[in-house]
C-alpha positions as CSV (number, residue, x, y, z in Angstrom):
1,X,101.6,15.6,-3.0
2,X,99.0,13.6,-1.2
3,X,95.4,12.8,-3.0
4,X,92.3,13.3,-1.9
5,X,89.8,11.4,-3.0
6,X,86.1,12.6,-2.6
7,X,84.1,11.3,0.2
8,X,81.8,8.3,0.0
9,X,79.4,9.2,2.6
10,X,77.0,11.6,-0.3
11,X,76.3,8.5,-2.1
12,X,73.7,7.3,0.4
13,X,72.6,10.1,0.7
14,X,72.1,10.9,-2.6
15,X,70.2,7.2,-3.0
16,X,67.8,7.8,-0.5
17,X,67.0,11.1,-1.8
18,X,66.2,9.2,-5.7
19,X,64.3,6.2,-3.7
20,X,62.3,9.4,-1.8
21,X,61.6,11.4,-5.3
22,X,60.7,7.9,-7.3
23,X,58.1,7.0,-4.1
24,X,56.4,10.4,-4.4
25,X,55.9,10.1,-8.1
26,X,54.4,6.6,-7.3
27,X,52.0,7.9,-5.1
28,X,50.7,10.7,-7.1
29,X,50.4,8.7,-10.6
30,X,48.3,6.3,-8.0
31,X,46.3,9.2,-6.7
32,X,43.2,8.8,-4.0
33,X,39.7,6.9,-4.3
34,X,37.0,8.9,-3.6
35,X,33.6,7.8,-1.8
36,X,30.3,7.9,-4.1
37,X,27.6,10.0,-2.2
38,X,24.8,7.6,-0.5
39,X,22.6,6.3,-2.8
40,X,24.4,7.0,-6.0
41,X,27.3,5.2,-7.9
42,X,30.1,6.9,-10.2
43,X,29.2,7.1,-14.0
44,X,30.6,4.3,-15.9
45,X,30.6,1.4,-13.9
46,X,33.3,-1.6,-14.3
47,X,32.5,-3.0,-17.6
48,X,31.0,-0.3,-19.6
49,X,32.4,0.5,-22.6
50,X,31.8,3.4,-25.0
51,X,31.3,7.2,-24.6
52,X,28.4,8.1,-21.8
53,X,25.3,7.8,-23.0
54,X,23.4,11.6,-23.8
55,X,22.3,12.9,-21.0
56,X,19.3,14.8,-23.0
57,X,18.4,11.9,-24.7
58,X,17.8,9.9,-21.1
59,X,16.2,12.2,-20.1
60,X,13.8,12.2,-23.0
61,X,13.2,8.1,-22.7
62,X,12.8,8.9,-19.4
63,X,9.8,11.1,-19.9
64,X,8.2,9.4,-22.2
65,X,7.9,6.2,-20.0
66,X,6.4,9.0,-17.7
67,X,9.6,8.1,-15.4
68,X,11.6,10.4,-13.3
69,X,15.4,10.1,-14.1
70,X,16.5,10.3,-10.7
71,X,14.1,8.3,-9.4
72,X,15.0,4.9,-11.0
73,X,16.8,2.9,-9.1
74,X,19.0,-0.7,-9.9
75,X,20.0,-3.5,-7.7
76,X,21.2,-6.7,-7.9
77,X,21.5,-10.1,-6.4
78,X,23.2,-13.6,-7.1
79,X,21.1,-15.3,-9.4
80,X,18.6,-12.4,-10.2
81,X,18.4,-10.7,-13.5
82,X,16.1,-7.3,-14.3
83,X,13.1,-8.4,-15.9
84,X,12.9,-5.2,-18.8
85,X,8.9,-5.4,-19.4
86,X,8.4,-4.6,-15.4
87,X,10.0,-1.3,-15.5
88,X,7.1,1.5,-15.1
89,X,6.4,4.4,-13.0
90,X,4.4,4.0,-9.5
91,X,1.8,6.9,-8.3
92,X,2.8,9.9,-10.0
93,X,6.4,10.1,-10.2
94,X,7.6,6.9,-8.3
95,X,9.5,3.9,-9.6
96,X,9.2,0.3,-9.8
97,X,10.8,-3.2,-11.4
98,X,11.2,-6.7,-11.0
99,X,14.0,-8.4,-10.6
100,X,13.9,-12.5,-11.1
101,X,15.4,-15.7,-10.7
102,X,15.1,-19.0,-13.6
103,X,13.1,-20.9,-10.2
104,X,10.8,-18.1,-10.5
105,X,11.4,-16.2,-7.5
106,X,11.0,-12.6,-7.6
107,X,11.9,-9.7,-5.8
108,X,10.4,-6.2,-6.1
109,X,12.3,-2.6,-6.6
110,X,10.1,0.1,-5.7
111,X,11.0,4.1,-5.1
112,X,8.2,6.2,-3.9
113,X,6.7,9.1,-2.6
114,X,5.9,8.2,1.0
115,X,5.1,9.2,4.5
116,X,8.0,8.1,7.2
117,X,5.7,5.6,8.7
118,X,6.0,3.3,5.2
119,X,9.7,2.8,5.8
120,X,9.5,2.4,9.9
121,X,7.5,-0.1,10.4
122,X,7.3,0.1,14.2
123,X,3.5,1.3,14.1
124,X,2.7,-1.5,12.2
125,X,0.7,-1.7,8.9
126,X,-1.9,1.1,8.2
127,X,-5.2,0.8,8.9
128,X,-7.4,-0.2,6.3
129,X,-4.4,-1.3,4.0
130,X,-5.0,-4.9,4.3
131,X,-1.9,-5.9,4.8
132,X,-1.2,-9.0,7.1
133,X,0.0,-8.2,10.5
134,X,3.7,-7.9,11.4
135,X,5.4,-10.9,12.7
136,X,8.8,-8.9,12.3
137,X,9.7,-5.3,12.7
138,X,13.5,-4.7,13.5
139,X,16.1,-2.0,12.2
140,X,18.8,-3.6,10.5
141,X,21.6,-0.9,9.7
142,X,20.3,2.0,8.0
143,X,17.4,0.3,6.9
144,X,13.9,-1.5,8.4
145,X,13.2,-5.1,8.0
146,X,9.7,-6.1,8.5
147,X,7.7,-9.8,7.5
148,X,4.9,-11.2,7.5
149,X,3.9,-14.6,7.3
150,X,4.0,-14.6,3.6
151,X,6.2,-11.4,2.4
152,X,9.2,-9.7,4.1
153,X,10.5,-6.1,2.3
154,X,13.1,-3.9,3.5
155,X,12.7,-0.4,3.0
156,X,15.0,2.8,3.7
157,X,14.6,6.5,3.3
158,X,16.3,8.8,1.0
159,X,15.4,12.3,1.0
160,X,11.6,12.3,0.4
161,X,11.6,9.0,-1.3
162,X,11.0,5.1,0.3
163,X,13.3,2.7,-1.6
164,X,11.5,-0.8,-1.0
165,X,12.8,-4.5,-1.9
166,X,10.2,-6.9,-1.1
167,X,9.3,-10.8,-1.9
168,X,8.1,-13.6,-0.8
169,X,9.5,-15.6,2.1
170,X,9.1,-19.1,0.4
171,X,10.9,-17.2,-2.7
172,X,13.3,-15.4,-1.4
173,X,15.2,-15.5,1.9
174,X,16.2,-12.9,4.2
175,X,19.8,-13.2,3.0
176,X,19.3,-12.8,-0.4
177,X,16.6,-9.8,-0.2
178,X,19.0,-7.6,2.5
179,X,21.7,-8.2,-0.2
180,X,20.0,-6.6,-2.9
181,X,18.6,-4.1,-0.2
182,X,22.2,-3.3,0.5
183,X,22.9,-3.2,-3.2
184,X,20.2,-1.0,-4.0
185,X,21.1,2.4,-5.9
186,X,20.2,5.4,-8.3
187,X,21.2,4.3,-11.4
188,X,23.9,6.0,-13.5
189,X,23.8,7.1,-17.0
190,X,25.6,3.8,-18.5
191,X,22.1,2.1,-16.4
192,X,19.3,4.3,-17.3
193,X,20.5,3.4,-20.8
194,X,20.0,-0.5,-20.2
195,X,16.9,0.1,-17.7
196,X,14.9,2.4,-19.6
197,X,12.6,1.6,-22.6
198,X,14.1,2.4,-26.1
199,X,12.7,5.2,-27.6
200,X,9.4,5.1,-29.0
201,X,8.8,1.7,-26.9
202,X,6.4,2.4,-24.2
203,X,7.3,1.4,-20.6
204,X,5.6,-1.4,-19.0
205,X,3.9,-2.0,-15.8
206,X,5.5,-3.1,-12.4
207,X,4.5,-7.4,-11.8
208,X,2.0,-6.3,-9.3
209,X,-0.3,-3.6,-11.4
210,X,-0.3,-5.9,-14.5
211,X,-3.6,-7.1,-15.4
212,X,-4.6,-10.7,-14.8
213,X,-4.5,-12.8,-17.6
214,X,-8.9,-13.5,-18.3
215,X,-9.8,-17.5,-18.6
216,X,-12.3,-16.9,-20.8
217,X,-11.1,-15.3,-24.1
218,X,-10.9,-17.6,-26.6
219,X,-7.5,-17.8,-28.2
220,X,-9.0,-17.1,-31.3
221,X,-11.0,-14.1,-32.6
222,X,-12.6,-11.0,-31.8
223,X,-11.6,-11.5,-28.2
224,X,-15.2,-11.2,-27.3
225,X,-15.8,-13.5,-23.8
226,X,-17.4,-16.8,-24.2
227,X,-20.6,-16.9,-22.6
228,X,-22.2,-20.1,-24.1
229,X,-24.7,-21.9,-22.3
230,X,-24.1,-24.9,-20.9
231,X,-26.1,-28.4,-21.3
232,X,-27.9,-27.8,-18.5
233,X,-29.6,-24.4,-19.7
C-alpha cells in the first residue's frame, strides 16, 4: 500500500497568513496621530509629569489675576525664557507676557480684543496712535509681518482675538520673532498651571504698562520725593 504524505504547499500559506495577522496587530497597538485644532495644543505636553492639573482651580487663579483662561497664550524661542512677573491681563479681558533672553532682549506676547485692521497692516498704523510709519508690511503665511525702524511684531487672527509677538529690531531678529510667532499657542492645563500666579499671589503687569522707576525717592524713608533746594536758591 502506497503513502501519501500531506502536501507541503499549506505551509506558505499558512505563514503568510501568521505574518498578515501579526502585522495587523502591529498596526493597531500603534494606532493613528491625530492633529491639534489651530491654535491649541493636546493636554500634557512631553515632559509633564503628574495628574492634570484642576481644571476648577485654574480657572479660579485665573480670575483672580482678572485673566481669561482661554485667552492666555505661551510661546517659545531658543534662548528665551517667560519672565513670571509680566504676566497680566490687557484691556478688559486680553492677555499679555514677556518673554526674555540673559543679553536682555525681549519679545512681547499679547492676545487681544481687536479690530481686523491691528493684525493687517496694509492700511498702515492708525491715526493718532503714534506709532512710527511702516517700513514693512508683508503677509508671511497665515500671519502679517510689519516693522518699523525700531520694532517689527507679527500678529495673526484667531476668532475675535489678535495674537501679537513684537520686539525690537536691534534685540530680536526677524528669525527669531517669526519662530516664536509660529510657536505661539493657547496654553494647556499642565501651562496655565506654570503661567498663572499661584493662588492668592496677584498677577503682575505686562513690561510695557509697568510704571517707571522715579529718580527721586530716596532709598530710605517715607518715600516722600526730595525736593531740596539747591546752592543756588
Amino acid at each position: 500500500m502506497t503513502s501519501r504524505s500531506r502536501s507541503p504547499r499549506l505551509r506558505p500559506l499558512r505563514l503568510t497568513t501568521t505574518l498578515t495577522m501579526t502585522l495587523a496587530l502591529a498596526l493597531t497597538a500603534t494606532g493613528c496621530g491625530t492633529e491639534p485644532a489651530p491654535g491649541t495644543r493636546a493636554a500634557g505636553p512631553s515632559g509633564s509629569a503628574g495628574p492634570a492639573p484642576d481644571r476648577a482651580e485654574l480657572e479660579a487663579r485665573a480670575s483672580a489675576a482678572q485673566l481669561v483662561a482661554e485667552h492666555v497664550w505661551v510661546t517659545e524661542a531658543a534662548g528665551y525664557a517667560l519672565a513670571r512677573q509680566s504676566v497680566g491681563v490687557l484691556g478688559d479681558d486680553g492677555f499679555g507676557s514677556v518673554y526674555t533672553e540673559p543679553d536682555g532682549g525681549q519679545i512681547k506676547l499679547s492676545v487681544e480684543r481687536l479690530p481686523h485692521a491691528d493684525a493687517d497692516c496694509t492700511d498702515g498704523p492708525a491715526a493718532g496712535s503714534g506709532q512710527e510709519p511702516l517700513v514693512t508690511c508683508e503677509r508671511d503665511g497665515e500671519q502679517w509681518y510689519r516693522a518699523t525702524e525700531s520694532g517689527h511684531a507679527y500678529a495673526r487672527e484667531q476668532g475675535d482675538l489678535v495674537v501679537t509677538l513684537s520686539g525690537e529690531r536691534q534685540e530680536v531678529d526677524r528669525a527669531t520673532l517669526r519662530s516664536a510667532a509660529l510657536a505661539a499657542h493657547r496654553a494647556d492645563d499642565y501651562e496655565l498651571d506654570r503661567v498663572l500666579p499661584p493662588a492668592g499671589e496677584p498677577a503682575g503687569e505686562p513690561a510695557e504698562r509697568q510704571p517707571v522707576e522715579r529718580g527721586d525717592l530716596p532709598p530710605v524713608g517715607d518715600g516722600a520725593p526730595n525736593n531740596e533746594v539747591g546752592a543756588s536758591g
